[in-house]
N, C-alpha and C positions, 0 to 999 in steps of 0.2 A: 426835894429841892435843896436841902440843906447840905445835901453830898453831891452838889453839882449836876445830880441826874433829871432832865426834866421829865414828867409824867405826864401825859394826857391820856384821861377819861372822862367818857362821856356816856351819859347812857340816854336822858330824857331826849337832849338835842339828836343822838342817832338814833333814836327808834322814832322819831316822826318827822326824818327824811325819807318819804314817799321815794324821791328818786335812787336814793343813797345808799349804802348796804343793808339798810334796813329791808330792800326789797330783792334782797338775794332766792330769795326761795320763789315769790314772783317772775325773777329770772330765770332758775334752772324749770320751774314748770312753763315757762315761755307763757305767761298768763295776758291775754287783749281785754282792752277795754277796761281797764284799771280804775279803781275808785279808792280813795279812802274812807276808810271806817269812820273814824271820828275828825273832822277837821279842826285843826287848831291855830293854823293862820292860811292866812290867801297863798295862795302860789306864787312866785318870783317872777314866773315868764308865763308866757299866756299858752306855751305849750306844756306845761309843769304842771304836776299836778301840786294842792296844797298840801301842807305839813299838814300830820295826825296821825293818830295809829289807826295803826292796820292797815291791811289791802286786799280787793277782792277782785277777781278778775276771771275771764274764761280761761277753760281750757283748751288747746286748740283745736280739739276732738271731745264730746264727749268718752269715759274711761268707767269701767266696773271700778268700785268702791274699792273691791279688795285686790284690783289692781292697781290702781292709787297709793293704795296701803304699804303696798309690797315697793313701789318706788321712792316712797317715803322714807321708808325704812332704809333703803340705801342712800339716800340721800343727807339722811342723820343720823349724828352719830347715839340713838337709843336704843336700848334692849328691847325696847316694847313699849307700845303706849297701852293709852285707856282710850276705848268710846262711850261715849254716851250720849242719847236724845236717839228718833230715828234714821236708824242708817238707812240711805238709798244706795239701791242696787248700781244708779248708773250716777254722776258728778262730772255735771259738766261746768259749771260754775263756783270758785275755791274761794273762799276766803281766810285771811290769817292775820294773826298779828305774834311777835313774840313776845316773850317771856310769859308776864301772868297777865294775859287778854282777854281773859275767859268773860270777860263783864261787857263787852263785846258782841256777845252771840245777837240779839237784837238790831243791830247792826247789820250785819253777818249776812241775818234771816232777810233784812228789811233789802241788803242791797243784791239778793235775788240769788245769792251761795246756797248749795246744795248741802256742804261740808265747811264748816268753819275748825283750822287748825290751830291750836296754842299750847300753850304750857300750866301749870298753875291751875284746872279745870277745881273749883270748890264744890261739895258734897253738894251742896243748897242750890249752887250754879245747875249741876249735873241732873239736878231733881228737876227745876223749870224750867229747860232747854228746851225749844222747839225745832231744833236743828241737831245735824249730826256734827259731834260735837269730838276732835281728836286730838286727846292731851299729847304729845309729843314730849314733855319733860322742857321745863322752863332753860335749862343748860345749852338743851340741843340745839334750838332756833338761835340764843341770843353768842351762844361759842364762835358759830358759823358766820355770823354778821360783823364780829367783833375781829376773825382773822383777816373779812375782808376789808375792813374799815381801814386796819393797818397797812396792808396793798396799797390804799389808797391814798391813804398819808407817806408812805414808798414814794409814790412816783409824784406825790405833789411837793414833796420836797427833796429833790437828788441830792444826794450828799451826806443825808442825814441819816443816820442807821435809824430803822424805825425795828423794833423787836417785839412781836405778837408775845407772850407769855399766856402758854396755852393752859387750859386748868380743867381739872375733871369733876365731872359733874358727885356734890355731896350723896347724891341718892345714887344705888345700885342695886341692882336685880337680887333679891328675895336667894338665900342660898343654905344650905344645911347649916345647921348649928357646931359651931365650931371648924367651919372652911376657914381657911387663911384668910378669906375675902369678909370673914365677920366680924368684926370687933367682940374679942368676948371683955366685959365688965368684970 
């Protein structure tokens, strides 16, 4: 602000617009029947859902797991995640939240998700899950939400350059010792 430049960021207030790009991966999986996870205020219009993390929703078909998987994967930009709890073979109801939602699965479970997806998954989380449970990398979800936010702030204010500054996730895939890609100490 003190070089003229203004900054907006937001992280609490976008991740519990239900509507808002918070729900982009809601979106490309074309998910009906939408709930949030945790509500944390009423909804604005009586066709809205309310603010909170997370969301769980069908899928328009049920899908094999590790078809799901495999669309995921394209869908984010990760090397690979982790599962944990029991996987089922078929998912036909998703639930997600991003970044570190893992605290969540409860939730997940209780709002009738086969597959609950996040970031952040903890050891201790991982051990009393009763759902299947697919770390995705906390970058991946919240990167994605964050390029679309900026779209959004674009066309709500014409005129005004709005500039994503995109950032790579601190974590990377496991690589031989002394690859370019390792930091040696």
């Amino acid at each position: 602000l003190g070089a003229d430049v203004p900054l907006y960021a937001a992280h609490t207030t976008l991740d519990v617009n239900a509507s808002g790009p918070a729900a982009w991966l809601a979106d490309e999986l074309r998910l009906r029947n939408r709930a949030v996870l945790e509500t944390v205020a009423p909804a604005a219009r009586p066709d809205a859902l309310p603010s909170g993390y997370g969301l769980a929703g069908d899928l328009p078909e049920p899908v094999g797991f590790a078809e799901l998987d495999a669309r995921l994967s394209r869908l984010l930009a990760f090397p690979g995640g982790t599962v944990c709890g029991p996987v089922p073979e078929m998912v036909a109801r998703v639930a997600y939240c991003t970044g570190s939602g893992s605290s969540l699965w409860r939730e997940a479970l209780a709002a009738g998700a086969q597959l609950f997806i996040t970031g952040d998954v903890k050891y201790h989380t991982a051990l009393e899950t009763r759902i299947a449970m697919l770390d995705v990398g906390h970058h991946s979800l919240e990167e994605e939400m964050m390029r679309r936010m900026s779209q959004v702030l674009a066309a709500m204010f014409a005129g005004v350059e709005v500039i994503f500054v995109a950032s790579s996730s601190p974590l990377r895939p496991r690589c031989a010792f002394g690859d370019a890609q390792t930091p040696v100490l």
